[in-house]
C-alpha positions as CSV (number, residue, x, y, z in Angstrom):
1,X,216.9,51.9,202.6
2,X,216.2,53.1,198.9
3,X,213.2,56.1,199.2
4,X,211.4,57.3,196.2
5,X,210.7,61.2,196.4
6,X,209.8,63.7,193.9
7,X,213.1,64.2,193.4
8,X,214.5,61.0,191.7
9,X,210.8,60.6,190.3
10,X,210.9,64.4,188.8
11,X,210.1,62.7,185.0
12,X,206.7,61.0,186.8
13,X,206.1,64.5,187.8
14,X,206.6,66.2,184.8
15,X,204.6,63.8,182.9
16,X,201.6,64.0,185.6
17,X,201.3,68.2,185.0
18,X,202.8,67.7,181.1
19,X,198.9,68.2,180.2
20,X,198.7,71.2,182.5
21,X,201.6,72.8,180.3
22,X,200.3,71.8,177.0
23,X,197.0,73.5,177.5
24,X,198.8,77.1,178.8
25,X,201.3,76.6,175.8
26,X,198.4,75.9,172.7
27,X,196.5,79.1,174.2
28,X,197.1,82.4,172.5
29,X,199.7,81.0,168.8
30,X,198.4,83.9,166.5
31,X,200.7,85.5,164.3
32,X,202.9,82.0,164.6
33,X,201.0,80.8,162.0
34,X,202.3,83.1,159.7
35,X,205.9,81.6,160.0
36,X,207.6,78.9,157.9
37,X,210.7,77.0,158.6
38,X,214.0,78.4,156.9
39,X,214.6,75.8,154.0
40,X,217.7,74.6,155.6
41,X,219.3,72.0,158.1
42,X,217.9,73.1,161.1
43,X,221.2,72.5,163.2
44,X,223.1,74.3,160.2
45,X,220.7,77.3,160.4
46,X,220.6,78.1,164.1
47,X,224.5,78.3,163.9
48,X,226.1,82.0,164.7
49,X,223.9,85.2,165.4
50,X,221.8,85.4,162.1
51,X,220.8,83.7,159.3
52,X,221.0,84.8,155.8
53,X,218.9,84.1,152.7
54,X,220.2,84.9,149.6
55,X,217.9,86.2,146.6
56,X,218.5,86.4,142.4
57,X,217.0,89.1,140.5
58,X,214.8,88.0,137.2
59,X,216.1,88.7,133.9
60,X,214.6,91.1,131.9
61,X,212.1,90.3,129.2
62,X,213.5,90.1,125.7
63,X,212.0,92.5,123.2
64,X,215.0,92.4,120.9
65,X,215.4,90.2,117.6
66,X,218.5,87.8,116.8
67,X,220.9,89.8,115.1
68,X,222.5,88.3,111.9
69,X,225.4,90.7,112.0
70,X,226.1,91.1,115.8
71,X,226.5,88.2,119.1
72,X,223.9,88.7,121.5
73,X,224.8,90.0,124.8
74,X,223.8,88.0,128.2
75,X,221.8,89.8,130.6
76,X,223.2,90.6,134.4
77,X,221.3,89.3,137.5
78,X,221.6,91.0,140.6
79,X,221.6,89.1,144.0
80,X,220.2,89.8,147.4
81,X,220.2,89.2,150.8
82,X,218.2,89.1,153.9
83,X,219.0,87.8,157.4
84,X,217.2,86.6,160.8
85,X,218.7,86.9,164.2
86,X,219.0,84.2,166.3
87,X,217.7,85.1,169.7
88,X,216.6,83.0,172.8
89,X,213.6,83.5,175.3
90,X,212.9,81.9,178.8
91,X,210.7,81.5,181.6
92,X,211.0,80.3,185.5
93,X,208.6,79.8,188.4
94,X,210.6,79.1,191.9
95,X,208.1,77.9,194.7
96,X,209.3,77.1,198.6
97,X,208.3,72.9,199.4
98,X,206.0,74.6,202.5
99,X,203.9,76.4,199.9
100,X,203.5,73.0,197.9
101,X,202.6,71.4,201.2
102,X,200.1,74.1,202.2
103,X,198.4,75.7,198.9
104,X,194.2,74.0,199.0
105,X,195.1,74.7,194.8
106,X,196.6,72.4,192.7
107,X,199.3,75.0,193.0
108,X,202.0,72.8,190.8
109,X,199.4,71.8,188.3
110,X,198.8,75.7,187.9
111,X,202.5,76.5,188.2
112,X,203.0,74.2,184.9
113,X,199.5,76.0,183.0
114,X,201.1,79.4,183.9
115,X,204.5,78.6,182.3
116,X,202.8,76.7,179.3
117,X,200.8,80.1,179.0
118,X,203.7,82.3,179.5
119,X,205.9,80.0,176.7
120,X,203.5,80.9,173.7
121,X,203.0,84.4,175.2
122,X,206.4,85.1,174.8
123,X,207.4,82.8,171.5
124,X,203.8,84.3,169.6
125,X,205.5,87.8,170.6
126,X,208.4,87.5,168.6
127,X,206.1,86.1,165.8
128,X,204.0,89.1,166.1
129,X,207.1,91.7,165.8
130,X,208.2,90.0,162.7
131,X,204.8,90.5,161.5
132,X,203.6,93.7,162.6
133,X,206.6,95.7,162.1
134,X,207.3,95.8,158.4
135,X,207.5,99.0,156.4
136,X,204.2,98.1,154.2
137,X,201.5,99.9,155.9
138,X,198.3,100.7,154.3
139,X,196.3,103.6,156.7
140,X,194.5,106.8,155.8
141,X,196.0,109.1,157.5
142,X,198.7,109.1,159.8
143,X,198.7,106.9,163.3
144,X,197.9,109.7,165.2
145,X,195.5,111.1,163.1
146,X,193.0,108.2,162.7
147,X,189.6,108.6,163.9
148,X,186.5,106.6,164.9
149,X,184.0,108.7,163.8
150,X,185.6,109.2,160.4
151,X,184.1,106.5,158.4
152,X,187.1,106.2,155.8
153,X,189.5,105.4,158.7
154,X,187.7,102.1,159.4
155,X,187.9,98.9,157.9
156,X,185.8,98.2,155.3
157,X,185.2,95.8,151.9
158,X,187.2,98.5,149.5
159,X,190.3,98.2,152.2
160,X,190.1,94.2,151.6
161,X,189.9,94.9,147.5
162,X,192.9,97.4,148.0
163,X,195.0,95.4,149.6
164,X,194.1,92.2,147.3
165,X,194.8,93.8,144.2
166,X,198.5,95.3,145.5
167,X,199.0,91.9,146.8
168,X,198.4,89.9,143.5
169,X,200.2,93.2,141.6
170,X,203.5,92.5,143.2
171,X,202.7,88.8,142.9
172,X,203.0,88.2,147.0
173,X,203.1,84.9,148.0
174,X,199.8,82.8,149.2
175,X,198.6,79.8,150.5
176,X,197.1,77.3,148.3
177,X,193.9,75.3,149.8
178,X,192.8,71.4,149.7
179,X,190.4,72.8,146.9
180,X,193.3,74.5,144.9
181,X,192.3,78.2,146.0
182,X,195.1,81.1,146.9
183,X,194.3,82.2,150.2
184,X,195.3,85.5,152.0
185,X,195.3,84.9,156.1
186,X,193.5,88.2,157.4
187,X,194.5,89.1,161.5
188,X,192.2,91.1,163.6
189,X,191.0,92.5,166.2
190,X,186.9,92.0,167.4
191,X,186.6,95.3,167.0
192,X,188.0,95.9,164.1
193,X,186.2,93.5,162.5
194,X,182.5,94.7,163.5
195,X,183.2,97.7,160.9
196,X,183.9,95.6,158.8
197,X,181.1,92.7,159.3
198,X,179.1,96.0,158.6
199,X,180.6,97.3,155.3
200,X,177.7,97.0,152.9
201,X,179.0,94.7,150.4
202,X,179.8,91.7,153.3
203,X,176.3,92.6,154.8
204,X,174.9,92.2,151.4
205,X,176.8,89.0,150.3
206,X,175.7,87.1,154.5
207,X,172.3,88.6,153.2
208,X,172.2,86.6,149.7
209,X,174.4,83.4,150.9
210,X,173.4,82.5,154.5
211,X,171.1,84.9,156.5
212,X,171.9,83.0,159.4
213,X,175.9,84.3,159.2
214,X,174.8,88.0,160.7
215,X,173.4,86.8,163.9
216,X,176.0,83.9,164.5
217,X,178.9,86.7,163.6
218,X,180.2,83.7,161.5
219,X,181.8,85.7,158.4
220,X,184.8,83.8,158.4
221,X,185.7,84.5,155.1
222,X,185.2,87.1,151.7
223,X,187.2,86.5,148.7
224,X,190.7,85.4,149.1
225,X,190.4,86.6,152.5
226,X,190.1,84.2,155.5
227,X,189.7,86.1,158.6
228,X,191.4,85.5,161.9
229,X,189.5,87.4,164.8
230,X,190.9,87.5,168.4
231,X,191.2,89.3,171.7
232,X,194.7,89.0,171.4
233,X,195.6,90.8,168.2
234,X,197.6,93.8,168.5
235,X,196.1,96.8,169.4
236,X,198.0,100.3,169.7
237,X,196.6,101.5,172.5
238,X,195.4,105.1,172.1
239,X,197.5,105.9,169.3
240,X,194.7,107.5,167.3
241,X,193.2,111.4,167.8
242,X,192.0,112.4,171.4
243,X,188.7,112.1,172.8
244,X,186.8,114.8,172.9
245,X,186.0,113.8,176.6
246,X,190.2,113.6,177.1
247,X,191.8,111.3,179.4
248,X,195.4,111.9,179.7
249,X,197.3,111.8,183.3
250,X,199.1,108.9,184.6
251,X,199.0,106.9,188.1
252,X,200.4,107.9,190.8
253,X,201.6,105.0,192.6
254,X,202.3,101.6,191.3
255,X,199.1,99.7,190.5
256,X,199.9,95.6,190.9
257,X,199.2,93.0,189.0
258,X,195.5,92.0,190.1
259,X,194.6,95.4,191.4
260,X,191.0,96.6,190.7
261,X,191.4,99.9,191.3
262,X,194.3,102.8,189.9
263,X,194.9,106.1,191.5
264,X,195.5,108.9,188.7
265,X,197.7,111.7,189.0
266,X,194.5,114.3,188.0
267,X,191.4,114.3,188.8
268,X,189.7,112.6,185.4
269,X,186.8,111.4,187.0
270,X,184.5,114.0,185.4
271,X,185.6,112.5,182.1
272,X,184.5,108.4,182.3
273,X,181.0,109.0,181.1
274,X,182.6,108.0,177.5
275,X,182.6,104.7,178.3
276,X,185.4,103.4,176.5
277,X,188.6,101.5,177.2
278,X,191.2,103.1,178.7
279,X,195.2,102.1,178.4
280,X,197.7,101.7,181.0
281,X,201.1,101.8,179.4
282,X,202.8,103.5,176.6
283,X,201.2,104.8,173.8
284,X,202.7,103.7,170.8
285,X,203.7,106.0,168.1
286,X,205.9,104.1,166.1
287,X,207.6,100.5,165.7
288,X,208.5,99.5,168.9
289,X,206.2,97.7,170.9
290,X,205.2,97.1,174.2
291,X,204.1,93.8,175.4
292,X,202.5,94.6,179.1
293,X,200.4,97.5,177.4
294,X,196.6,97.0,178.4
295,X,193.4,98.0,178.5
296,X,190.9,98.8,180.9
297,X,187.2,99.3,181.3
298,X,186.5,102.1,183.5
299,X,183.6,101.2,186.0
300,X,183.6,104.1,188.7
301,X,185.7,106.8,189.8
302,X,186.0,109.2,192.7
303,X,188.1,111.8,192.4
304,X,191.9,110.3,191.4
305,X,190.5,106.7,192.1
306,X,189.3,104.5,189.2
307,X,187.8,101.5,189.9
308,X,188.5,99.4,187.0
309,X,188.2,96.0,185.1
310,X,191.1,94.5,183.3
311,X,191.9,90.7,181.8
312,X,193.6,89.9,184.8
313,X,192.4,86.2,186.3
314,X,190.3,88.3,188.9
315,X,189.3,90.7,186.3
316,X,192.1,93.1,188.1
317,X,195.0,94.6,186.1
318,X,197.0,91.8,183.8
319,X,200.7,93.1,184.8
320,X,202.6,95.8,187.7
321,X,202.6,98.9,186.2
322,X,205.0,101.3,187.7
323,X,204.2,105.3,189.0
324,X,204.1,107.8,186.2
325,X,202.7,104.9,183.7
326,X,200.2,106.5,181.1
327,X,196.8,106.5,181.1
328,X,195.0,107.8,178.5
329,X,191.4,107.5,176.2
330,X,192.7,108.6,173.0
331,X,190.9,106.6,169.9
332,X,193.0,103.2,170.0
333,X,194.2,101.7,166.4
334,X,194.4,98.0,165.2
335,X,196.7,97.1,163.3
336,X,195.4,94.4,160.7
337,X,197.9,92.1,159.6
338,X,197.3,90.8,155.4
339,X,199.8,87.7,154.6
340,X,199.8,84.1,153.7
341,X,199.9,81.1,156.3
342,X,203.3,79.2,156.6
343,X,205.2,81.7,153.5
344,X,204.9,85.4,154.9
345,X,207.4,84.8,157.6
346,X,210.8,82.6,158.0
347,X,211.7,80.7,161.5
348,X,214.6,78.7,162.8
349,X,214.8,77.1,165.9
350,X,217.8,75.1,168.0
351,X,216.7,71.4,167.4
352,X,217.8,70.3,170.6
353,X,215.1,72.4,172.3
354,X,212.6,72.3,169.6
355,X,210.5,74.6,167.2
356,X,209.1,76.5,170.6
357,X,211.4,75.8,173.0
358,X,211.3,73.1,175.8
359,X,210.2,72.3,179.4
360,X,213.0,71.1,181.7
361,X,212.6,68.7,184.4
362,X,211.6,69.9,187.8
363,X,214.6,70.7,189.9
364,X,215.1,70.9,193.6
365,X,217.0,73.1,194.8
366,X,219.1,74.2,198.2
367,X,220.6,71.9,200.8
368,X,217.3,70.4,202.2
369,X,215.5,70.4,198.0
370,X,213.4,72.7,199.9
371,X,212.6,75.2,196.4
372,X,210.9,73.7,193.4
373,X,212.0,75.4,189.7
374,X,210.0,74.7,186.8
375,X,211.6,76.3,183.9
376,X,211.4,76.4,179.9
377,X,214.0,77.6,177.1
378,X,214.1,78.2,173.6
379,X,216.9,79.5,170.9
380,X,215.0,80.7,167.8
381,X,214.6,83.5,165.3
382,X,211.8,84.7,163.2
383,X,212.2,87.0,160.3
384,X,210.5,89.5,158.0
385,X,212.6,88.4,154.7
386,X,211.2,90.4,152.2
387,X,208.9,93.5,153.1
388,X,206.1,92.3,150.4
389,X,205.7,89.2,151.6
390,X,202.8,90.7,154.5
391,X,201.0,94.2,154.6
392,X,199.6,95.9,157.8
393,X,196.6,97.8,157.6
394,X,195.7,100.5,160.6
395,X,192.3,101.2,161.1
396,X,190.1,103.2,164.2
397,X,187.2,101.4,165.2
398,X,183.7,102.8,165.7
399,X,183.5,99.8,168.9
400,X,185.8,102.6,170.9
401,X,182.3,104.3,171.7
């Protein structure tokens, strides 16, 4: 006798926990918005390992007059190219048919939210290395030497008047709103932008336009500048000048995912009363970045144990970090990202799996279809083409108290 299961009814499944997926998957898209599709077939441009873009040089303004004795002489352009690798990403969740059967959760609803969440995660990563790792960097002083307490090394109005004016000079691209304005996207961190929802001249122009905008921390916007504040902005993690109450050791055991306490390899706990967030990971000095970098607030401490609170669902640690991971207090720098929505970056993606990738059905596995996999793919690329097309600014924050 025919019986349904949830095997050969996997696409009534998917669709029942589809919703779970799209709300993990719309979560954290930050720097995506930043990216434009290649203008090209789609199927032609995810083709081979890279994709290359092709640029002309501009001819030369004439100064000269026609001759009446001489032939005037054409002018040579020069041509250019830039390329951006094709790469893939996945993700994969394997649970046993008893824990299904047993879990009081809504444990496959939350299995689909967790890979939705992890799908963006992971896509909005390679969107944010495009972005944040370009050579035009507008800073102070050096990484290492940015300071909190040094008011030039924050963010501030003159920065956004700097960085407008070299955009327009090298005639940057920009994004064109319903009303016909060129608009600069602006991405930040909170804390960043508190210095700069403090420089005088946005205080005075919230003072003279809305009063109201101070108190509601609604400053969305100054100039051709529309600002993008989040959580989950890039932050290099005490990459700045040390504390003068230092932090700098490491743990000496692994510390789990979910742990709310971390066992250093010295003694620091003299050194909490600065109050500040702390980072697990590795600091990071140059362009290559670390996704499972985080940081912590510091609640007690006795002797080599920290009791700590991290973005983790329980408010534990977010990710494992092994023995001998860093842990330090140094002033931590935030990397403000200056470009123009859909133009600064490019973006191809395999058509057959979509712009950011796809779920697959849910598969069964092993003799008795006693595993459930839920899985998602993607094959895409996104690309930096030309170094003007998006500035990052570095800036210390006077939040890192």
């Amino acid at each position: 006798m025919p019986t349904q299961t949830t095997v050969n009814l996997s696409n009534s499944q998917r669709v029942q926990y589809k919703d779970q997926y799209d709300r993990g998957a719309e979560e954290m898209r930050l720097y995506d918005m930043y990216a434009g599709p290649v203008d090209d077939n789609m199927k032609v441009a995810i083709r081979g390992s890279s994709y290359q873009v092709e640029y002309l040089s501009d001819m030369t303004p004439g100064t000269s007059t026609i001759s009446e004795l001489t032939d005037v002489e054409a002018q040579t352009l020069r041509d250019f190219t830039s390329s951006i690798t094709r790469t893939s990403r996945y993700g994969l969740l394997r649970t046993s048919e008893a824990n299904l059967i047993q879990a009081f959760t809504n444990y496959a609803g939350e299995m689909y939210y967790k890979l939705g969440k992890h799908h963006i995660l992971t896509v909005d990563l390679l969107a944010q290395a495009a972005a944040l790792q370009g050579s035009w960097v507008e800073r102070y002083v050096a990484r290492a030497s940015l300071d909190k307490d040094t008011a030039a090394h924050n963010l501030t109005a003159k920065n956004l008047h700097f960085i407008d004016s070299q955009l327009q000079s090298i005639m940057a691209p920009y994004y064109v709103s319903k009303s016909g304005e060129k608009i600069y996207d602006v991405t930040m961190h909170p804390r960043v932008y508190h210095d700069l929802r403090m420089s005088t001249p946005i205080v005075e122009t919230t003072e003279y336009q809305d009063k109201s905008a101070i108190m509601s921390w609604e400053v969305g916007a100054y100039g051709r500048f529309r600002f993008h504040v989040s959580a989950w902005a890039k932050v290099f993690g005490s990459a700045g000048v040390a504390n003068g109450t230092a932090v700098a050791t490491t743990i000496s055991a692994q510390a789990n995912a979910g742990a709310t306490t971390i066992v250093t390899t010295d003694d620091v706990s003299a050194n909490i009363a600065a109050g500040r967030l702390w980072l697990l990971g590795t600091i990071e000095t140059g362009s290559t970045f670390y996704p499972t970098n985080e940081l912590v607030r510091v609640l007690s401490a006795s002797t080599t144990t920290i009791t700590i609170a991290g973005s983790g669902e329980n408010g534990g640690l977010k990710y494992d970090h092994p023995a001998l991971t860093v842990v330090s207090n140094a002033d931590h720098v935030y990397p403000v990202c200056f470009g123009a929505r859909g133009k600064s970056l490019k973006k191809l993606w395999d058509p057959d799996t979509g712009e950011y990738g796809d779920i697959l059905d849910p598969e069964y596995d092993g003799n008795l279809k006693q595993w459930l996999q839920l899985a998602w793919k993607a094959y895409l690329g996104y690309g930096l083409l030309r170094q003007t097309d998006i500035v990052r600014g570095e800036y210390s924050s006077t939040m890192d108290i």
